[in-house]
Structure formats: C-alpha cells, structure tokens
C-alpha positions as CSV (number, residue, x, y, z in Angstrom):
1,X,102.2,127.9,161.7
2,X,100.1,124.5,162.0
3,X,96.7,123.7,162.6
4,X,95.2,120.4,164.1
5,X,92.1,118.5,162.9
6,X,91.3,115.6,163.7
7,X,94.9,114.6,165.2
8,X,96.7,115.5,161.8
9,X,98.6,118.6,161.7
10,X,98.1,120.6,158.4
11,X,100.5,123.3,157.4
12,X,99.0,126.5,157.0
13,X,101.6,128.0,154.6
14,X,103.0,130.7,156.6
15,X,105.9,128.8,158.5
16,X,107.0,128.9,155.4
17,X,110.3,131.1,155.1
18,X,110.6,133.8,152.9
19,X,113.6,135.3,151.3
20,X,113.5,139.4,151.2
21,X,112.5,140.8,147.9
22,X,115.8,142.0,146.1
23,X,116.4,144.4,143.0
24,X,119.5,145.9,141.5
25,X,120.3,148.2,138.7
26,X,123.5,149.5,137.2
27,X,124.0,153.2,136.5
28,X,126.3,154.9,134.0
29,X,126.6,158.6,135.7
30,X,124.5,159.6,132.3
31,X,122.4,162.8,132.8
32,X,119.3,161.4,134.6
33,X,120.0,158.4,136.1
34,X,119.8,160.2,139.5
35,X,115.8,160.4,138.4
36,X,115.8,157.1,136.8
37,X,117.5,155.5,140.6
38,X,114.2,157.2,142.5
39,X,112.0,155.8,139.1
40,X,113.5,152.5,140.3
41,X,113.3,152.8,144.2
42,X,109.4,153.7,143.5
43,X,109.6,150.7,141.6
44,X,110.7,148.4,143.9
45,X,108.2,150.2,146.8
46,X,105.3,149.0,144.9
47,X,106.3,145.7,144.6
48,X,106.8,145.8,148.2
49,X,103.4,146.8,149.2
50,X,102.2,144.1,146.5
51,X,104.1,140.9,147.6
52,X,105.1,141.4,150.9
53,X,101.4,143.4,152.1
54,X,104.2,146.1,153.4
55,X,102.4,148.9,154.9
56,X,104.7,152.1,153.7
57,X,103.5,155.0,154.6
58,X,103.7,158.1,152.7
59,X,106.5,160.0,154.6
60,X,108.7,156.9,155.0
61,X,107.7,156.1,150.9
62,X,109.6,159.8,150.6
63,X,112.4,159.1,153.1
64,X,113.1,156.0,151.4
65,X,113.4,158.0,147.8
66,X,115.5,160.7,149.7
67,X,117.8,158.1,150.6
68,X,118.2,156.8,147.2
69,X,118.9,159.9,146.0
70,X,121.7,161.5,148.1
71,X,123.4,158.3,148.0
72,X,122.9,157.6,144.3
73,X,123.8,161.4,144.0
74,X,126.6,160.9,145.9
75,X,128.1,158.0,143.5
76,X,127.1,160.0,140.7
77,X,129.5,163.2,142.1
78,X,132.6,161.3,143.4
79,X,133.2,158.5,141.6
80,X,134.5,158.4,137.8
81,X,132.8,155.1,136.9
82,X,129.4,153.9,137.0
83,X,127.9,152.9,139.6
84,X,125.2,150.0,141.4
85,X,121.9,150.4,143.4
86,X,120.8,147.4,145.3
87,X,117.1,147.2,146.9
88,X,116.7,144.8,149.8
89,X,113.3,144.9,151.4
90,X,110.5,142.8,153.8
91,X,107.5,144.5,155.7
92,X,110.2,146.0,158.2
93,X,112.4,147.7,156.6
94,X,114.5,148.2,153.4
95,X,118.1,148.2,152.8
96,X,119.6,150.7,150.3
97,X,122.7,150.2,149.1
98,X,125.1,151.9,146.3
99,X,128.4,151.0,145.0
100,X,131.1,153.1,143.5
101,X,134.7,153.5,141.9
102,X,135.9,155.8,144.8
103,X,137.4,154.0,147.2
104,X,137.4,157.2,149.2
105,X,134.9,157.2,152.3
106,X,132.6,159.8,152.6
107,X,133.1,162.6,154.7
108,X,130.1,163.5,157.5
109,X,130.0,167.1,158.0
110,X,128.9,168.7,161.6
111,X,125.4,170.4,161.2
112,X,125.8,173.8,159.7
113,X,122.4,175.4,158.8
114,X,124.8,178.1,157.1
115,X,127.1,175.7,155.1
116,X,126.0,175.3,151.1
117,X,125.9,171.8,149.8
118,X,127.8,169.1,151.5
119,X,124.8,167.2,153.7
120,X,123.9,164.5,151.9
121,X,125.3,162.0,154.1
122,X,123.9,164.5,157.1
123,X,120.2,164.1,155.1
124,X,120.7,160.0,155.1
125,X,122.0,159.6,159.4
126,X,118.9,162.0,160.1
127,X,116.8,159.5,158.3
128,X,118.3,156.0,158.1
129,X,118.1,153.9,161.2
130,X,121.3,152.2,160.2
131,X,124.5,153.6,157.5
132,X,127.7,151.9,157.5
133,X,130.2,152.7,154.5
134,X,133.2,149.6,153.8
135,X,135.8,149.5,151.1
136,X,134.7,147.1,148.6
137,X,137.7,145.6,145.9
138,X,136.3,148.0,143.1
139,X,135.5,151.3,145.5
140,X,133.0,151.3,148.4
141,X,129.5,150.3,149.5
142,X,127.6,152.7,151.1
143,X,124.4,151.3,152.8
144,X,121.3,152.5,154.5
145,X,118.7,151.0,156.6
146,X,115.2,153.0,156.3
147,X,112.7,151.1,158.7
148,X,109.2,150.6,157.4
149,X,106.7,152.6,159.7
C-alpha cells in the first residue's frame, strides 16, 4: 500500500511481504512428548495471535491442538524413531506437519461408531481442510491444513 501527498508517494509499510511464522520441534517418543507437542502447538498459537493479529477462535484454537495430537500421537505409536513437528502459520490458516521413521502410510478407516481406537486420521479429515501424507527419504510427512476461522 502507498499513500500520496503532495505528488510523493510514501510507503505505508504494509506492501511489505511477509514470510509465515514457522516453528519446529523434535520429539524422542519419551513418555509425554504427546503433551509437550500440544504445550508447543499452544505455543506457537500465541505467537500467532501476537505477531500476525490472527484472530483464532476458541474452537478452532482446540481443533488446531487436536490435530497436533492425533498426528503427533500417531508418530509416536508407529514409528520406532523419533519424530518432527513443524508449525507453519499466517492469519488464515496453519499448517501442521509431523515426520516419522515409518515409511508406511497411514491407513483411513471407514466411519464405525462401534470400532475401538483406529480414528485418528478419521478425527484429522473431519477437521483439517487439507491432509496429504508423501514418503519422505527417512519415513513420511504427514500434513494438515486447519483454516483459521
């Protein structure tokens, strides 16, 4: 954006492009890093609302965590290494990402109201706008779009 006075155009600041705030962390498979990932993602939230004015609301705030955690639970279940959380986020939306040692794809189960366990991946399509899953040359990255409402 510009302004005129006078016949001289003064930049306001806000042309100014912005790169997407970005955090990773690194994960061990340790007993409570699952709580220590959703510790982070609130984290990261915060910051959000703080540098990019992000207006998160407080069900999408517990999507986003719920996201987080099935994926990050996920890793922690099916892979034998540790494993990565990446945070990618502007005003729109946030990009959740977790990398593994499997190189297995996860398996989508049909809905099944009467089925125990098995729909985390269910949990993160309901919610995510976006999840694609691609073989990476240590395992797989699993990734997530939750839109900002």
């Amino acid at each position: 954006m510009t302004e005129q006075l006078g016949g001289a155009v003064i930049p306001t600041g806000f042309d100014v492009p912005v790169e997407p705030l970005r955090r990773a962390a690194h994960y061990t498979g340790e007993p409570g890093c699952i709580a220590e990932a959703r510790g982070f993602a609130a984290q990261f939230l915060e910051q959000l609302r703080t540098e990019w004015c992000a207006d998160i609301d407080s069900r999408t705030d517990g999507e986003l965590l719920l996201v987080v955690s099935e994926l990050v639970t996920n890793a922690d279940q099916h892979s034998t290494g540790p494993y990565i959380l990446e945070l990618e986020g502007t005003d729109i939306a946030v990009e959740v990402a977790v990398y593994d040692s499997n190189a297995a794809l996860p398996r989508r189960f049909p809905r099944n109201p009467e089925r125990v366990g098995r729909h985390g991946l269910e949990i993160v399509h309901a919610v995510a706008s976006r999840v694609t899953v691609q073989r990476v040359p240590v395992g797989k990255r699993v990734c997530a779009r939750v839109d900002l409402k």
